[in-house]
Every structure is written in C-alpha cells, then in structure tokens.
VOBA-1610 file (N, C-alpha, C; in pm, whole numbers, padded with zeros to 5 digits, always signed):
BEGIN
Unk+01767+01443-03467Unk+01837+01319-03468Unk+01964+01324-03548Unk+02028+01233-03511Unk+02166+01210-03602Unk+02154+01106-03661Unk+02189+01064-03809Unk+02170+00923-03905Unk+02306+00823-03797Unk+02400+00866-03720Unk+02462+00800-03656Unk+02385+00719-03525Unk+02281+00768-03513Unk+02192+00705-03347Unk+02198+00785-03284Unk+02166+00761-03173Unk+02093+00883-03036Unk+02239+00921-02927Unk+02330+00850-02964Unk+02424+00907-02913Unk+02493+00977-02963Unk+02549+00989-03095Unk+02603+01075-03220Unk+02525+01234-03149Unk+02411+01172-03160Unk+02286+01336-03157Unk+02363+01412-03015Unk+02306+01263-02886Unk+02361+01377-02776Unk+02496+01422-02768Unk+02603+01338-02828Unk+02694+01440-02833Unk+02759+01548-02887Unk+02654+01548-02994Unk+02642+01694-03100Unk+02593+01775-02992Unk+02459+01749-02945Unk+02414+01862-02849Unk+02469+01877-02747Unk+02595+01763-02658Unk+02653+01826-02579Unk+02772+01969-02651Unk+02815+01926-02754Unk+02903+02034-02785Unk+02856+02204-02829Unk+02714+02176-02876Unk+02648+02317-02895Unk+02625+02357-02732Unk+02575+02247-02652Unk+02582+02370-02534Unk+02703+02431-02450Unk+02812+02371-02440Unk+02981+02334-02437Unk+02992+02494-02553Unk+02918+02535-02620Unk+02949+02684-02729Unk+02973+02789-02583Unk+02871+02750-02507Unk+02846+02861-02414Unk+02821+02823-02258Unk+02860+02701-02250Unk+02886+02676-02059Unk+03009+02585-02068Unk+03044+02567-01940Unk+03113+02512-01913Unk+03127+02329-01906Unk+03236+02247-01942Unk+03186+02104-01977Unk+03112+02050-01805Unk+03158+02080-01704Unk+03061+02077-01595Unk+02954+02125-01605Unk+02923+02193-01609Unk+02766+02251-01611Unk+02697+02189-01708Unk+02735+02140-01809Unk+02677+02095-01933Unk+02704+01889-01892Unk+02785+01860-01816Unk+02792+01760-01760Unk+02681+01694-01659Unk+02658+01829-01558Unk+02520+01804-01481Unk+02420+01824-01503Unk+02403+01936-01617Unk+02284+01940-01655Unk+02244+01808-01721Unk+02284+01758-01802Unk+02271+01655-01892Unk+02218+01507-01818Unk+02312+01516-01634Unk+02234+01440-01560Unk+02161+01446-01470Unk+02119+01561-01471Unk+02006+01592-01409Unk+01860+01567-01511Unk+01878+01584-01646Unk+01788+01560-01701Unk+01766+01423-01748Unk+01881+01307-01773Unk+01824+01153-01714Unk+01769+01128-01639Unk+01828+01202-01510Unk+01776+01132-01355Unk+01615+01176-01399Unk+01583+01313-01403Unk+01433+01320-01432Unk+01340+01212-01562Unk+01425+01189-01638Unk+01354+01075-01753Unk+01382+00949-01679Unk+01496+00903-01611Unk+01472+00798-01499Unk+01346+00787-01455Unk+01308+00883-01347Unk+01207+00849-01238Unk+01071+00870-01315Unk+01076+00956-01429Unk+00945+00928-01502Unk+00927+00822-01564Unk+01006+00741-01586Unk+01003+00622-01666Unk+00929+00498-01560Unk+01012+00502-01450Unk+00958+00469-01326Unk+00810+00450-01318Unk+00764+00597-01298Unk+00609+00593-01302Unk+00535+00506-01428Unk+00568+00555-01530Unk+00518+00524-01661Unk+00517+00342-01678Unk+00631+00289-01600Unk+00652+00189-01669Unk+00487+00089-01601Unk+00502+00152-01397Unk+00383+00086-01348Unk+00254+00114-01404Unk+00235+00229-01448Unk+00137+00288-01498Unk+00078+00200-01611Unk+00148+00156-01725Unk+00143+00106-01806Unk+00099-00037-01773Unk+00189-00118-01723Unk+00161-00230-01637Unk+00010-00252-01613Unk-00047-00148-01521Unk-00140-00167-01484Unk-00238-00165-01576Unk-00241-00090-01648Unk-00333-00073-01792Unk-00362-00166-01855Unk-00217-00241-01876Unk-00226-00360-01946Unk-00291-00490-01897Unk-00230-00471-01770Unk-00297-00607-01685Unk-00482-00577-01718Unk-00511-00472-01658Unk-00666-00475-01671Unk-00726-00467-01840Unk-00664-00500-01965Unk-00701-00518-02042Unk-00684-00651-02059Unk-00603-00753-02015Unk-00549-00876-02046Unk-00700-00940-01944Unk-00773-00851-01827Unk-00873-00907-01747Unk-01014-00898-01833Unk-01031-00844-01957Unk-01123-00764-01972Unk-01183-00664-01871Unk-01105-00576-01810Unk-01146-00492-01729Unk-01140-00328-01819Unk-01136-00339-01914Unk-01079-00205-01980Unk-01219-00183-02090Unk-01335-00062-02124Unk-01394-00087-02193Unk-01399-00039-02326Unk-01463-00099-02417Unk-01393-00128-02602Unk-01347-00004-02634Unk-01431+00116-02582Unk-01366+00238-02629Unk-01284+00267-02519Unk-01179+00322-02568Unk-01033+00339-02464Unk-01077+00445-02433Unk-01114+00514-02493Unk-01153+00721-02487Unk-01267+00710-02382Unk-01339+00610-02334Unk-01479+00628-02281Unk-01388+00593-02137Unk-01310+00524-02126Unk-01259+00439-02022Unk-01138+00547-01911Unk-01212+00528-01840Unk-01135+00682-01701Unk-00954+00591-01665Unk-00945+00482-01679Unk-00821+00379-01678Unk-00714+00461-01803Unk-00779+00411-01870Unk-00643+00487-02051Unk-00675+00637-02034Unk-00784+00709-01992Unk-00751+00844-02017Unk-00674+00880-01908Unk-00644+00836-01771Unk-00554+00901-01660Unk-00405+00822-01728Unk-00416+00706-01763Unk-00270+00692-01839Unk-00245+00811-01975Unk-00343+00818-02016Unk-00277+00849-02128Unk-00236+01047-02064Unk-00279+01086-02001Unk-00266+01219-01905Unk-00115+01207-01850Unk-00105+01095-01750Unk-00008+01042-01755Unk+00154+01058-01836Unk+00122+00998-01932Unk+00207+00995-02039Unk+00251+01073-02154Unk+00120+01114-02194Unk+00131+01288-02241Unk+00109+01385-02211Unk+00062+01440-02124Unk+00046+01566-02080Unk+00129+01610-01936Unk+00122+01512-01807Unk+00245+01574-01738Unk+00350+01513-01797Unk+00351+01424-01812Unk+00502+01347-01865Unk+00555+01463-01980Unk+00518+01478-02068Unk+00575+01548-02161Unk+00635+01668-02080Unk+00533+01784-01990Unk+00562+01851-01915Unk+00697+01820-01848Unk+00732+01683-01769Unk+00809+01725-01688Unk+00941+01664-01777Unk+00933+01597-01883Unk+01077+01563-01946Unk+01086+01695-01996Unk+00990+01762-02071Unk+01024+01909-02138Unk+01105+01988-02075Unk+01043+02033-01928Unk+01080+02122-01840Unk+01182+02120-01748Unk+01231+02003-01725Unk+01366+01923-01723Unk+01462+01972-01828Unk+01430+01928-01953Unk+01537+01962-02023Unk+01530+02078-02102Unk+01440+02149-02062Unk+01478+02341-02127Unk+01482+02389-01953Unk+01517+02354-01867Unk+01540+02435-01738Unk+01447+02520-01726Unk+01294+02471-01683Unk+01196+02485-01639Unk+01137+02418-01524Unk+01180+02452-01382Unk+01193+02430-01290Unk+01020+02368-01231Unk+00994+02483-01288Unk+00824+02496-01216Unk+00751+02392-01306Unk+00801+02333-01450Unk+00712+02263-01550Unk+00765+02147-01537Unk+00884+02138-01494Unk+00925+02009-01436Unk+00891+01924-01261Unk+00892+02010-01198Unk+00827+01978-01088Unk+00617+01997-01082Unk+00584+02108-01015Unk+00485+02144-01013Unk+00371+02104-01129Unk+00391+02145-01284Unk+00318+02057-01368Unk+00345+01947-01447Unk+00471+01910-01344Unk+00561+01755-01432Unk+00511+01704-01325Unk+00620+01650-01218Unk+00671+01549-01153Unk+00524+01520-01061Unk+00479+01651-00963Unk+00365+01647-00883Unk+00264+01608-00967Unk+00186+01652-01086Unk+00074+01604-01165Unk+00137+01422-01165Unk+00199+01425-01208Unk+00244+01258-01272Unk+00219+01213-01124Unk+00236+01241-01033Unk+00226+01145-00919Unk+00080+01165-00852Unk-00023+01262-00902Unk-00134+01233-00842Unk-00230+01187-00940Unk-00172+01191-01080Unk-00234+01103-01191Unk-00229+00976-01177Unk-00072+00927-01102Unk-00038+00802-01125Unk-00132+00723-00996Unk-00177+00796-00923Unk-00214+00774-00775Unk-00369+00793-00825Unk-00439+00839-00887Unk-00571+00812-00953Unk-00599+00656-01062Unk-00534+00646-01105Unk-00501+00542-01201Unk-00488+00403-01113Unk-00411+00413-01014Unk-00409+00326-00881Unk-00483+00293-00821Unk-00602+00375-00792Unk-00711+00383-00752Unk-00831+00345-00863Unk-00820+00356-00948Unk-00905+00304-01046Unk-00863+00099-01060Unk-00762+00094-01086Unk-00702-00009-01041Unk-00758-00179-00963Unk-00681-00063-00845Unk-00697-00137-00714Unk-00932-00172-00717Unk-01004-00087-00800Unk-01160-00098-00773Unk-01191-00226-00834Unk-01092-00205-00969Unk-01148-00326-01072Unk-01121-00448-01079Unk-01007-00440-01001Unk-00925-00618-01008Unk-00997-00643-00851Unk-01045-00560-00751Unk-01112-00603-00623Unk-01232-00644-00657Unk-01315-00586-00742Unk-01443-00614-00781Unk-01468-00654-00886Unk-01364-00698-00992Unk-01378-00745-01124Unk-01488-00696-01178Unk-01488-00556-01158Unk-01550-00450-01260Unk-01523-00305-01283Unk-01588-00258-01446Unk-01550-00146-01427Unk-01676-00056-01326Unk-01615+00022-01300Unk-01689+00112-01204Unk-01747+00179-01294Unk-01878+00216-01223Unk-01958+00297-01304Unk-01956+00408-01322Unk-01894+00508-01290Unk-01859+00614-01261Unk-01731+00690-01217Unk-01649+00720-01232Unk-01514+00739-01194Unk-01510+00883-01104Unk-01494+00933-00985Unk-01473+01056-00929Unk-01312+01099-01018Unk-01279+01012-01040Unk-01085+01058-01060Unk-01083+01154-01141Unk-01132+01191-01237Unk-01090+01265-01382Unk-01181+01426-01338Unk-01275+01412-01287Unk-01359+01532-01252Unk-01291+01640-01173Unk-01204+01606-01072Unk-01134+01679-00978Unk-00967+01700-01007Unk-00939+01632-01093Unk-00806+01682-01123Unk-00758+01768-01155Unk-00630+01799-01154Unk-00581+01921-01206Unk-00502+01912-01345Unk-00543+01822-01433Unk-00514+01801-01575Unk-00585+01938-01645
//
C-alpha cells in the first residue's frame, strides 16, 4: 500500500513495471486485470446476495461451517476467487481461467442450486450432493 491511497500505490506499481515494458503493455495489462476483478466481482456480488437473503429467511444453519450455502460461498470467494484475481494479475493464464474464472462459475452455479432448494421449499436440505463432487 501507499499512506497516499490505492491509487498513489497503483501508480507506483504502474511505474516499476514501465522499469521494463512498455507504457502500452503495462496499459493493457493493467486492464485486463480490472476487467478480470470486474467480472469476479460480478459473481461475488450475486453470490453474496444470495447468502444473505437466505440468512435474513432463517434458511442458513447456526453453524456457517456445517452449512453447504457459506461453504460454496466462501470457496467462492476464497479459493477460486483468490485464484483467478491472483492469476490475472501475475499472468497466469491457466490460474486465472481454468482454476479461477471456470471453478467460480461452477461454484457459483452450485450455490444457485442450493438456493433456488431452500427459498422453493423453505428448507435446508438435508443433505447437499454440491460439495462432494466438486472440483474445489
């Protein structure tokens, strides 16, 4: 960080990479790696949403850790997410797609499905298939 704020910072770090590329290259890279914290944010934000809503239902149970809902968010949010902002921004193609972007979207698509059971049936399910078969 910079004591100036988060823009001070990125434009310190645009000039260390500007040591050794070009201000284009260091121009697109820079938006290529928003656009990827864009569309993860995207996911994250519904993701979240949904979490929340089914706690505001009492649909969520007391232990978050026991509950297949917060652990596919929280997979979600830390484990591909981290993956694909990481791998995004150290130019890691394969950790940004393959164990970023694709995990986040069949996490986010389990979580959906957990979802869509509880607010249809105003319960938690007894059992979750989602977390057993993943590729977390």
């Amino acid at each position: 960080g910079n004591p100036k704020g988060s823009k001070a910072a990125r434009a310190e770090m645009e000039q260390v990479c500007k040591a050794c590329h070009t201000p284009t290259h260091t121009k697109n890279f820079f938006k290529m790696a928003d656009m990827h914290v864009k569309l993860y944010n995207e996911y994250a934000k519904e993701a979240k949403k949904m979490v929340s809503e089914l706690g505001k239902k009492g649909l969520m149970k007391k232990d978050k850790w026991a509950d297949e809902a917060f652990k596919t968010w929280y997979h979600l949010w830390h484990h591909q997410g981290r993956r694909m902002r990481q791998g995004a921004l150290m130019g890691a193609p394969d950790y940004a797609h393959w164990h970023g972007f694709f995990q986040i979207f069949q996490v986010y698509k389990d979580l959906q499905a957990i979802y869509n059971y509880r607010i249809k049936h105003n319960k938690i399910e007894e059992l979750s298939t989602v977390m057993s078969s993943a590729p977390y």
